[in-house]
GUDO-202647 format. One line per field, with one value per residue (C-alpha): chain; residue in one letter; residue number from 1; x, y, z. Coordinates in Angstrom, 1 decimal. Last residue first. Layout:
chain: (A	...) $
res: (A	...) $
n: (NUM	...) $
x: (X	...) $
y: (Y	...) $
z: (Z	...) $
# end
This chain:
chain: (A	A	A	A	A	A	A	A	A	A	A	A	A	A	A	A	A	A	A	A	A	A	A	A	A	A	A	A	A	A	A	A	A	A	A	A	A	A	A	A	A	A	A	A	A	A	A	A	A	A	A	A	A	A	A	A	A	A	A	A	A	A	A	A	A	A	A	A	A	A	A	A	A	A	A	A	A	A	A	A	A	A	A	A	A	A	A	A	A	A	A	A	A	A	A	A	A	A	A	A	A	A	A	A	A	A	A	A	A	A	A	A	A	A	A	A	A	A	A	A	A	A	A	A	A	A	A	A	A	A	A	A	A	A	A	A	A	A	A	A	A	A	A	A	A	A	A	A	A) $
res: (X	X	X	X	X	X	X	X	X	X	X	X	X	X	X	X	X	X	X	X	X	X	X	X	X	X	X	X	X	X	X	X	X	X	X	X	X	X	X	X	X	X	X	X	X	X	X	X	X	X	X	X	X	X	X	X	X	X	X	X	X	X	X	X	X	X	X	X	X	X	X	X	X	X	X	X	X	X	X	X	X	X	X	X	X	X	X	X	X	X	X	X	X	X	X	X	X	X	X	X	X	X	X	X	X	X	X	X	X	X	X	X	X	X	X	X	X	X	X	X	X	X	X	X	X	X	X	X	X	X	X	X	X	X	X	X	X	X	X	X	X	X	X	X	X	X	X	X	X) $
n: (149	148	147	146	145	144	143	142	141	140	139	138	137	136	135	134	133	132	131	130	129	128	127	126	125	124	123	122	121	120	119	118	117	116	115	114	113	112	111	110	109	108	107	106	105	104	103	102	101	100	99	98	97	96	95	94	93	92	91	90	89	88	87	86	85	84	83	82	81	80	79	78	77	76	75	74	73	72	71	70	69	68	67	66	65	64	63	62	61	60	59	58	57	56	55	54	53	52	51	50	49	48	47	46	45	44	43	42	41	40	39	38	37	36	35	34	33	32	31	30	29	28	27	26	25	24	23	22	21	20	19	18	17	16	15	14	13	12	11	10	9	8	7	6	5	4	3	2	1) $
x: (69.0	68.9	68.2	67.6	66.0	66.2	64.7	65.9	69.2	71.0	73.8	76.2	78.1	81.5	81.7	79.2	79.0	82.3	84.3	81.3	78.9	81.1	81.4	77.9	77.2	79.2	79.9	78.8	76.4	73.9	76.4	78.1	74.5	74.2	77.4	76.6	73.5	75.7	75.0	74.0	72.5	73.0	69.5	69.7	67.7	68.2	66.7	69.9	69.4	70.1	68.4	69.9	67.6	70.1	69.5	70.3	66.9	65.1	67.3	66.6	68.1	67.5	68.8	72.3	74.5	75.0	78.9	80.7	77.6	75.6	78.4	80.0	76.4	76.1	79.4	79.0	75.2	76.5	79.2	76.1	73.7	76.4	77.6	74.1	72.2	69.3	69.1	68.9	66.1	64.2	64.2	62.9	60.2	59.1	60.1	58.0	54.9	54.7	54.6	51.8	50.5	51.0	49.1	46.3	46.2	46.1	43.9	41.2	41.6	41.3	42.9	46.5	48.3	47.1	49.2	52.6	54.4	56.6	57.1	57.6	60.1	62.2	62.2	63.5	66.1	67.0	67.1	69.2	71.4	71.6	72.4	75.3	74.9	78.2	76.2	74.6	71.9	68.8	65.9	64.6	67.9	69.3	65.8	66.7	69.9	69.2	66.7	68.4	71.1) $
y: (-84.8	-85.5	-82.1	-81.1	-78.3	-78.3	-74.7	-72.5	-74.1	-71.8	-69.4	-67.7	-65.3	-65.4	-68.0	-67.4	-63.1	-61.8	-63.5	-66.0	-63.2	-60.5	-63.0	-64.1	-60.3	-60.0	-56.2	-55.4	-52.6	-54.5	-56.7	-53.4	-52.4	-55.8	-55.2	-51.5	-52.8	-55.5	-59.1	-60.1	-63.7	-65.3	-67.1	-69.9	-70.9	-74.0	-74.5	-74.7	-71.6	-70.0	-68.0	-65.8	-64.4	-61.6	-61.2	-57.6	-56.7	-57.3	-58.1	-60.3	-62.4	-64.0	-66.7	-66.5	-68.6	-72.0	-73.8	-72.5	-71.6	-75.1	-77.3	-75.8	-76.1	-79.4	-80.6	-78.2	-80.2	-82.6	-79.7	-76.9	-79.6	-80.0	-76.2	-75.3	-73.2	-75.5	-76.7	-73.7	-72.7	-75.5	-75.6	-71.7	-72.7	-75.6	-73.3	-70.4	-72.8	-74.8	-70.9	-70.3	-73.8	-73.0	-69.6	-71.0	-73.8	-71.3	-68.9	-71.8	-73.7	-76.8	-78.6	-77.4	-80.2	-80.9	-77.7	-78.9	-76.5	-78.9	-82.1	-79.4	-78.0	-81.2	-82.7	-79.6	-79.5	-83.0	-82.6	-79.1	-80.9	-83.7	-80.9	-79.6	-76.1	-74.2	-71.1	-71.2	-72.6	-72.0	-72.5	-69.2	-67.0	-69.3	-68.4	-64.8	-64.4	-66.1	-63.7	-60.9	-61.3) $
z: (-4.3	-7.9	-9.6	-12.9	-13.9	-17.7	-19.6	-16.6	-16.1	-13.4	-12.7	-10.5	-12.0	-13.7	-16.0	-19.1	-18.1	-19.5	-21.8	-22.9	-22.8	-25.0	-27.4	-27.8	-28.0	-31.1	-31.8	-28.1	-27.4	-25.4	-23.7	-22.6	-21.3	-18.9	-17.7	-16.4	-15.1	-12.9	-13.0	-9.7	-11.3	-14.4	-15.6	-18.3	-21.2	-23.3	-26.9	-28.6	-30.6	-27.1	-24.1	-22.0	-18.5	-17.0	-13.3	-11.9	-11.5	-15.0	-18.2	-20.9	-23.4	-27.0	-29.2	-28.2	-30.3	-29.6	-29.4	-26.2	-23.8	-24.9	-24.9	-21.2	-20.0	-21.0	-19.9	-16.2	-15.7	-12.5	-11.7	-11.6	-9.0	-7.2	-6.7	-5.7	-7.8	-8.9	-5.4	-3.8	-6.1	-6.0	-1.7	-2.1	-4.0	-1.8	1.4	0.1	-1.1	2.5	4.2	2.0	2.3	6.6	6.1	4.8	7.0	10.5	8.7	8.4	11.7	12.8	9.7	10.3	10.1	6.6	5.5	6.0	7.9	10.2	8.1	5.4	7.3	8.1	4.9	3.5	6.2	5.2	1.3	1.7	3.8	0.8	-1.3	0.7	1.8	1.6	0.4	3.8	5.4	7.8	5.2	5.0	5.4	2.3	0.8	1.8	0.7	-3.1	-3.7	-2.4	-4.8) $
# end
């Protein structure tokens, strides 16, 4: 997804990116861009807490999607995907927004149009989602970000 290339573009990693590399590159940028540094001009710290807002943004993203971050959250996932029925979901440029009885919601990146329509016309969408869409796309906890980096 684009989304995901271009915050991994923004912050210098890749998709092996260790949350505590995340942590220190964050650090690092924000140390760099923070906006009180730039208090002798008015363009200058405008564009440093937009830059600042990107790399904050970005940081939570890459962090809520990072391998880590999934494995620490994998039991309640695995409850919520195998036992709740789906609520309601949602579909806007190839991420798929599913949210269950439980209360949790969770976004499934890259996941094909075609897919998306099958799901549609499924006899048991639940079914169709845990065979198809539950464990093979990257994902993340919309309704419990949780990160401890």
């Amino acid at each position: 997804m684009k989304k995901i290339v271009d915050y991994r573009k923004l912050l210098g990693v890749n998709e092996a990116a260790e949350l505590q590399e995340l942590k220190t590159i964050y650090r690092g940028m924000m140390k760099t861009w923070h906006p009180d540094k730039f208090q002798h001009s008015a363009e200058e710290k405008e564009a440093a807490e937009e830059k600042s807002k990107t790399i904050i943004e970005a940081y939570h993203f890459l962090v809520s999607i990072a391998p880590e971050t999934r494995n620490q959250t994998i039991a309640d996932y695995t409850l919520t995907t195998s036992s709740s029925n789906i609520a309601d979901f949602e579909y806007k440029s190839q991420v798929l927004k599913v949210s269950f009885l439980d209360g949790s919601e969770y976004e499934y990146f890259d996941v094909p149009k075609a897919v998306y329509v099958k799901l549609i016309n499924a006899d048991s969408p639940g079914r169709f989602a845990r065979r198809h869409i539950f464990n093979n796309y990257v994902y993340r906890s919309v309704s419990r970000l949780v990160a401890s980096a």
